[in-house]
N, C-alpha and C positions, 0 to 999 in steps of 0.2 A: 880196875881195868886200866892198863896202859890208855897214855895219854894219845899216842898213833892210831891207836887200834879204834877208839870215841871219833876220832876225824873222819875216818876213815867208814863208819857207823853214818854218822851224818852226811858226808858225801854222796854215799849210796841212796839216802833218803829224799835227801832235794833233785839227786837225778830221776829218783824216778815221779817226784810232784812232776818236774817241769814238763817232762816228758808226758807225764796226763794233759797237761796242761795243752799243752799243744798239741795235745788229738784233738783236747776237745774245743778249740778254737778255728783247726783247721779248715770246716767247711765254709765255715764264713769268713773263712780270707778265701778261700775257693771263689764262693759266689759272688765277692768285691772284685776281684783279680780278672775273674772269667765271667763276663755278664751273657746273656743269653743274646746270641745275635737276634738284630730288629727283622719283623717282617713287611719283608720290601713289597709292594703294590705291583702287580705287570703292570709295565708302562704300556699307554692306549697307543697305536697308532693313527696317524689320521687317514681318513676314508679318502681315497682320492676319487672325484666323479669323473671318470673320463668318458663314460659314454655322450653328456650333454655336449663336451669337445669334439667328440669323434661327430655327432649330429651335425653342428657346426660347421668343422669345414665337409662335410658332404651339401649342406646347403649351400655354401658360397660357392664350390666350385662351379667351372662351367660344363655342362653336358653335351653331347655330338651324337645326333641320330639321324642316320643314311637310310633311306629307302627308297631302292629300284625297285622299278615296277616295268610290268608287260601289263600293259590295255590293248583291249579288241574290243574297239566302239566301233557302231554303224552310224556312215553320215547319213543325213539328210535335210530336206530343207530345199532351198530355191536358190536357185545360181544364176545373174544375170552380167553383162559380159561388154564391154566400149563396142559398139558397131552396129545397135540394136535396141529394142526395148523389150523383144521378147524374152520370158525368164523360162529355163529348166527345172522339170522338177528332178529330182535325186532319187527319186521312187519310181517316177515313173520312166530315168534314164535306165534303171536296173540295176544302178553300181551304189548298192545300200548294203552289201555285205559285209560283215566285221571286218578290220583288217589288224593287222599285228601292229602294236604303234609300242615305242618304250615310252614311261616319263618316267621320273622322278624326285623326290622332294631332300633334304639337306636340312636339317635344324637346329638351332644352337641356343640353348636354354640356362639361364643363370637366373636362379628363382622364380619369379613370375612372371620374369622377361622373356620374350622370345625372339630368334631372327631366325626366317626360313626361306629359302629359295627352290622352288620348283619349276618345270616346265615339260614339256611332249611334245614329242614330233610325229604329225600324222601326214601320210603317204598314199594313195591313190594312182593307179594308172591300167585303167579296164578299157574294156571294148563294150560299148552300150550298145546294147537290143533295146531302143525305148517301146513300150506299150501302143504309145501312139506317139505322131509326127507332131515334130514342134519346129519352132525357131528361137536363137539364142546368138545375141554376139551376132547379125547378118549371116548365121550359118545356120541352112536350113537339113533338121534332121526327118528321114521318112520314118515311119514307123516300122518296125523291125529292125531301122541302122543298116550297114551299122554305124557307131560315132566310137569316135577315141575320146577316155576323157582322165586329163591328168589334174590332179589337184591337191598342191601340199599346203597344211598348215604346221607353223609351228609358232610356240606359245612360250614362253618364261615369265615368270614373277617372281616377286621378293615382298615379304610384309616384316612387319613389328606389331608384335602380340604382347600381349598383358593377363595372366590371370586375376580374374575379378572374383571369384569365385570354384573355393574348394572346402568339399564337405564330405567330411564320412560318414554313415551309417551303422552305427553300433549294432550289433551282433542280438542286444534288447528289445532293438524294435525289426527284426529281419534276420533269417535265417543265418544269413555271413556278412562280414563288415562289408561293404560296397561304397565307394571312394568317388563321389561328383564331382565333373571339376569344367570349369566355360570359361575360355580365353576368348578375347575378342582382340580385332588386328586388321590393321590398313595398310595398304602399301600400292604396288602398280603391277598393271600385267600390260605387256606387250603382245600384239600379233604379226604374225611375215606369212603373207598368204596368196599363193601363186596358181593360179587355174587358165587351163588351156581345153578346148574341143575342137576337136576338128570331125567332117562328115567330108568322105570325096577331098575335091582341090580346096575345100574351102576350109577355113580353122578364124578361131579368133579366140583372143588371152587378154587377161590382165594379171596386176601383181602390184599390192604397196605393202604398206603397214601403218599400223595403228598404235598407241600406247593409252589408258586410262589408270584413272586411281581406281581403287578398290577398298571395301572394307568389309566385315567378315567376323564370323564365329565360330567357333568348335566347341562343343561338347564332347564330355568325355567319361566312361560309367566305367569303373573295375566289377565287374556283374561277378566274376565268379574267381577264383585263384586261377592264377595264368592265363585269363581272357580278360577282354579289352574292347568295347565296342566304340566308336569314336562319327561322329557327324559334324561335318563342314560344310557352310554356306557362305556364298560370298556375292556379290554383285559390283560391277564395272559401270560407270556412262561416263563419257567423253563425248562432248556435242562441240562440234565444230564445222558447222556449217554442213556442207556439202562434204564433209571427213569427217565423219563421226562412224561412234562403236558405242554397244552397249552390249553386256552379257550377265548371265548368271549361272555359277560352277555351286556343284552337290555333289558332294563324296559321303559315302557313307563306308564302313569296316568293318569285319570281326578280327582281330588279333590274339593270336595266339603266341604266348611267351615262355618256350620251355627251362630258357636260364635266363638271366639279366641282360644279357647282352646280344640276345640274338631272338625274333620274334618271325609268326607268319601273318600276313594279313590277305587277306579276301573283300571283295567288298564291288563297289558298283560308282560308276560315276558319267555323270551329264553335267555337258556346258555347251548351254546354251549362248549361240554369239548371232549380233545382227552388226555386218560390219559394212561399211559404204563408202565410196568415192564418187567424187563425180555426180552427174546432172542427168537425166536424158536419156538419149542414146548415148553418152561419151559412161554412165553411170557399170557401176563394179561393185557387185551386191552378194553378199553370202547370208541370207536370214536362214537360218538351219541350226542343228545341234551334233553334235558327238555324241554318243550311249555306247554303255556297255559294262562287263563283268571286269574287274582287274585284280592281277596274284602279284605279291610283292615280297621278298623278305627286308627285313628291317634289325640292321645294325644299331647299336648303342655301346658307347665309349665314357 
């Protein structure tokens, strides 16, 4: 065999080992070369609580709740007058009928805190038929009148409240969760109280005003979803001699709340007042009370 022709034998023989050769090496430089990518974990993110935030500042803010009201309370009681020491009754002057009177209350609540300002103006000016003949004030009334009799009161106050107490009633031991809650609160109340009669040529009036502290309670029950029954008592004395006042105010309500910020209430209220000037016959006396039904709506901001 030529000596070309043998190389040329051989050449062909080691191309084709190498060539096995590196098939059969190839996957494992593959799987050096190309590793299998890692698996990666989802990363967690973190929970954010924002509801305990959002609680937050709704408790700190401050709250704003208005309520006008229409009262139609009947006076009555004893009215005695500078000029005299005889006293009028209010019952038996005739002019014991409701009368339209507005109040209403203002409240500004930051927690457990409170500050509220209220007041009413009540109005008066009848013609009395009394039952029977009296004297008042040196002016002598017959029975049947007639008498003219004009008498305004009007009232404002302001307290600072405290919640001492708030509880709810879980659903485990009561049909629906029902929300207890009793603020107590002192503050003052003012009265400006002007009364005039007259029978014939003759008439006699008086007119001051008084101021006392006060102190006071409200309870308050969420009884059913969107109702709200609420009781306020409070009591006045200011002793000052021959100036002095004392009284006692009862409200009671049902409140009805169709959205958050807007509510109706219903409800009843008596205040009693015993208020006094003067000695004698120079003496200027109203021992009597207000009563009656009152309708109100009630804003909330």
């Amino acid at each position: 065999m030529p000596h070309w022709v043998e190389l040329e034998s051989r050449r062909g023989t080691w191309t084709t080992a190498l060539a096995a050769a590196l098939a059969m090496a190839a996957p494992g430089l593959a799987q050096q070369s190309d590793p299998a990518p890692p698996v990666l974990e989802p990363e967690t993110q973190p929970v954010m609580e924002t509801e305990p935030e959002l609680n937050l500042v709704h408790r700190e803010r401050w709250t704003l709740q208005f309520e006008p009201s229409i009262w139609a309370p009947a006076l009555g009681g004893d009215i005695r007058l500078p000029g005299g020491t005889g006293t009028a009754d209010v019952e038996n002057l005739g002019v014991d009928d409701p009368e339209i009177t507005p109040f209403g209350e203002l409240t500004f609540r930051h927690n457990k805190l409170t500050f509220a300002f209220s007041g009413f103006g009540f109005s008066l000016d009848e013609t009395a038929t009394p039952a029977s003949g009296g004297s008042v004030g040196g002016v002598t009334i017959p029975a049947g009148g007639p008498a003219s009799v004009d008498f305004d009161l009007f009232s404002a106050q302001g307290t600072v409240g405290w919640r001492v107490i708030e509880h709810t009633v879980s659903p485990e031991t009561a049909p629906q969760s029902v929300t207890l809650s009793l603020d107590v609160y002192g503050g003052v109340r003012g009265y400006d109280m002007d009364i005039n009669i007259a029978s014939g040529a003759n008439s006699s009036g008086g007119s001051d005003g008084w101021v006392e502290p006060i102190i006071g309670a409200k309870f308050t029950a969420d009884i059913m979803e969107n109702f709200t029954l609420d009781l306020a008592v409070d009591g006045g004395f200011m002793p000052f001699g021959d100036h002095s006042s004392s009284s006692l105010d009862i409200i009671v309500g049902l409140q009805w709340q169709p959205t958050n910020n807007l509510g109706l209430q219903f409800g009843w209220r008596q205040i009693v007042m015993d208020l006094r000037d003067g000695d004698g016959s120079d003496e200027l006396k109203f021992n009597g009370a207000l009563a009656g039904i009152y309708g109100s709506v009630v804003f909330r901001f």
